[in-house]
N, C-alpha and C positions, 0 to 999 in steps of 0.2 A: 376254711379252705384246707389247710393242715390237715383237718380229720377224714375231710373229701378222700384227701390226695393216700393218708396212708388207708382207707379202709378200701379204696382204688374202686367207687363206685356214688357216682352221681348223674345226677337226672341228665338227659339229652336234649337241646334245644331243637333236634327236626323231629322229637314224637318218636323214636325207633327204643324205647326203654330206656335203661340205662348205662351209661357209659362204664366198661371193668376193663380193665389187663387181658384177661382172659377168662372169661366163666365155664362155669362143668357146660354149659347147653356146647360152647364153643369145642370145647376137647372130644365130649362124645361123639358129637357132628365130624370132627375133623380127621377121627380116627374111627367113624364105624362102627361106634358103638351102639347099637339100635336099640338095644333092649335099653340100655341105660336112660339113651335120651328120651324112649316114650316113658320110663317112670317118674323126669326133671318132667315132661309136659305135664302128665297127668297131676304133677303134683304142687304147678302153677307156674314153673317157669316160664319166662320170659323168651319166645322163641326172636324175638328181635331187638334183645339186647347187642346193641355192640361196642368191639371194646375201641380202644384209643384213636387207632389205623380207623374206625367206622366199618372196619369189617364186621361182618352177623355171622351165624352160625349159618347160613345160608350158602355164603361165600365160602365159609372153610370146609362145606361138604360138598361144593363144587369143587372148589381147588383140587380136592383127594376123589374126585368121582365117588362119594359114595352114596350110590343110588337110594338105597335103604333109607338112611337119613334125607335126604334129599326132600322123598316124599314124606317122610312124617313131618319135617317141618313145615311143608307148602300145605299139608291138609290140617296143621295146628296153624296157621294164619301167616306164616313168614311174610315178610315183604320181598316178591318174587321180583322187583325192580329198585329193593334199594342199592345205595351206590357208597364203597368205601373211599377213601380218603384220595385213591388215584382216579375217583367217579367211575371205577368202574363197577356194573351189575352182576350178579352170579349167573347169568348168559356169560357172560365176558370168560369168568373162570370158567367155568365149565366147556366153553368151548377151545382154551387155551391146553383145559387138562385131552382134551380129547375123549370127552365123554358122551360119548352119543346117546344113553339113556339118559343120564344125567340133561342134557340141551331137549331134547325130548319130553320131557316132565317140567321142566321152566316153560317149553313151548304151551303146552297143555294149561298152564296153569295162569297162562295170558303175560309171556317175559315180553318184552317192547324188542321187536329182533333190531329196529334200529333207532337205538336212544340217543338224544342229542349230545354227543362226545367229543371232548376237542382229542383226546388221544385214542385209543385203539376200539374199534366197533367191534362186535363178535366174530361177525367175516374177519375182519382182521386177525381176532387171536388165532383164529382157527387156521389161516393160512398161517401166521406165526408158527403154529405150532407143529406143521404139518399134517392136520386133520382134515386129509380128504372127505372123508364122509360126512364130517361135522360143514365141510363149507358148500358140498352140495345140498346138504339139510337146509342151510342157513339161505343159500339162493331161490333153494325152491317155496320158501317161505318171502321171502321177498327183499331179500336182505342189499341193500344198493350193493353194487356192484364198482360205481365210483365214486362212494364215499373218501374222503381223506385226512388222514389226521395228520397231527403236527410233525410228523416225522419220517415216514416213508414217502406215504402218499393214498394209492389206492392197493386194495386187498391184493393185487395183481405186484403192485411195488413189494409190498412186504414179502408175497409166496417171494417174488425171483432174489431179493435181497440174502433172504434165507435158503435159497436151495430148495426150494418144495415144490419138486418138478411135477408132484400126481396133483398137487392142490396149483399149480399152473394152468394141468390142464383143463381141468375142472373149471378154472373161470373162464379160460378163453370159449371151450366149447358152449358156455354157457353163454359165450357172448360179451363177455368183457373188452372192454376198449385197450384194445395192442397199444395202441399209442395215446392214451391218457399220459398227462405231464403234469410233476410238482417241481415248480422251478424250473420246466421246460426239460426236467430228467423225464426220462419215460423208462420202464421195465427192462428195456434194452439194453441201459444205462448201467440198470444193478446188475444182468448178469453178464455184464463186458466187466466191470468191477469185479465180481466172483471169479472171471475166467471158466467159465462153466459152458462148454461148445456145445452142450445138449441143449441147454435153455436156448442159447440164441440161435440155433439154426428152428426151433417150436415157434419164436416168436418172430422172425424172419418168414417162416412159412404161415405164419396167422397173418402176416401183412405187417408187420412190425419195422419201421421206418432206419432206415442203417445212416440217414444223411442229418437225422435230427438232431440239433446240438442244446445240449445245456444250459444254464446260467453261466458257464466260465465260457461257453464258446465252442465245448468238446464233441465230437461225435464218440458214439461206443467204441470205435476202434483205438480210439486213444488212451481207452480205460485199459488196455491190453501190452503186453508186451512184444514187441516185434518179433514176429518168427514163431510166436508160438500158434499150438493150432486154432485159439478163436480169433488171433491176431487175422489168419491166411484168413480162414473162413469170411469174416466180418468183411477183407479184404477182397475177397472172391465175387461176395454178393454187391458192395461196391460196385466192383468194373464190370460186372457180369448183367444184363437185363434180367427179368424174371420170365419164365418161358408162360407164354399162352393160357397154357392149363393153368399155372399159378395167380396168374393175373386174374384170371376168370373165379377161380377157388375164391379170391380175395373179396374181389367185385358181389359175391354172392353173400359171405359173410355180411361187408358192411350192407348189403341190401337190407337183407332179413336178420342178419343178427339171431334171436332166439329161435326164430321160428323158419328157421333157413334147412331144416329137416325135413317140415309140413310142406313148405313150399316147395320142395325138390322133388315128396314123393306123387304130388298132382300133375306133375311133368312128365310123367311115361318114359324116363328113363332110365337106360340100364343101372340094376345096381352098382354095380361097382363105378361109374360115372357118380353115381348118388351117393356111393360112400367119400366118394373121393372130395368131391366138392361140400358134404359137411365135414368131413375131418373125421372120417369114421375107421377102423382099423382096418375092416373087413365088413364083408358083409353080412348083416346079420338078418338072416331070409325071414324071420318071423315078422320081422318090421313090416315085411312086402307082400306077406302072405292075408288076402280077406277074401 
């Protein structure tokens, strides 16, 4: 065991090579170095050696987006769904570094968009990390939407927790549940915690529930300081009803949910009616033009 431990390299009991501290396949990978690593492949390395963590060279060239390596390791046999010591898969990093070639070439190469994890999914890292286009990739691939791990909740908890208002919008327009609840927190929850008046009037206007309370008993506005302005605001929509148009905005979301754009443009309504009730900025005439 001694001689194991100082030559810092023995066998793996899941089949992934062998266990090291760190090997050259792991350095090259992790800093980009292409040519290096295709002359360790060519010249029998181990492209799924991992070291102690169970991270592979897979994972530390996600972590660093580097695409180059990326791909030579997935076309020398990586294991495109192994998982290190946090379980999580080089999806995970890669979508946390916000690398969208990198999530790209995992996709291609058949990464599991939703592997069975008790902590963060790739949706997740990707709201984590603020990578809007990484969590629209990941949707349009099929990536659950109310998935939850031990900690936030769903992809929507993590975005508002973190401030990641474009990867907010992104779930909600995509149809994400406004009021999904871990512990009976829902998204409202984190950003009346943050004090972020942009998030909660987004998800107040998605239909985001102002009267729902927590496990302690709280509603959002309790997460706030009095007087200040998401205090007033959260306050406002309290005592205030939701006017007509928002009701109906809301009503049509939870109908249709994804396909609540298909369904609006069969309707021979004015665009801007049509932009308004999907959540759409302006109107964007090509949508309406056949």
């Amino acid at each position: 065991l001694k001689l194991y431990i100082n030559v810092s390299s023995y066998y793996s009991p899941h089949g992934l090579g062998f266990w090291t501290d760190r090997s050259a396949v792991h350095e090259a990978a992790a800093q980009g170095r292409a040519v290096q690593l295709q002359k360790l492949i060519e010249n029998g390395a181990s492209v799924n050696i991992v070291a102690v963590d169970s991270i592979t060279p897979l994972h530390e060239a996600c972590i660093q987006g580097q695409t180059q390596c990326v791909k030579l390791l997935l076309d020398a046999g990586a294991h495109v769904d192994a998982r290190n010591i946090d379980s999580s898969t080089p999806l995970c990093d890669a979508c946390a570094a916000g690398s969208l070639e990198c999530v790209k070439l995992l996709l291609e190469h058949g990464a599991t968009v939703n592997p069975p994890l008790f902590t963060f999914s790739p949706l997740h890292e990707a709201c984590m990390g603020g990578n809007s286009k990484c969590v629209q990739l990941m949707i349009d691939e099929g990536a659950f939407m109310e998935a939850q791990d031990c900690h936030f909740g769903t992809p929507l908890h993590v975005a508002c927790a973190r401030q990641q208002l474009d990867c907010v919008k992104v779930l909600l327009n995509a149809g994400a549940n406004v009021n999904a609840a871990k512990l009976h927190e829902t998204a409202l929850h984190h950003a009346a915690k943050v004090k972020n008046l942009e998030l909660i009037e987004l998800l107040v206007d998605f239909g985001g529930n102002v009267f729902a309370r927590d496990n302690l008993g709280k509603k959002p506005i309790q997460y706030t300081r009095a007087g200040s302005a998401p205090a007033l605001r959260l306050e406002f929509y309290e005592s205030t009803p939701l006017s007509l148009q928002r009701l109906c905005r809301t009503a049509f979301r939870n109908a249709f949910g994804k396909r609540v754009l298909g369904v609006l443009t069969q309707l021979g309504l004015p665009n801007r009616i049509i932009c308004f009730l999907a959540y759409l900025p302006a109107p964007p005439l090509e949508l309406f033009q056949s």
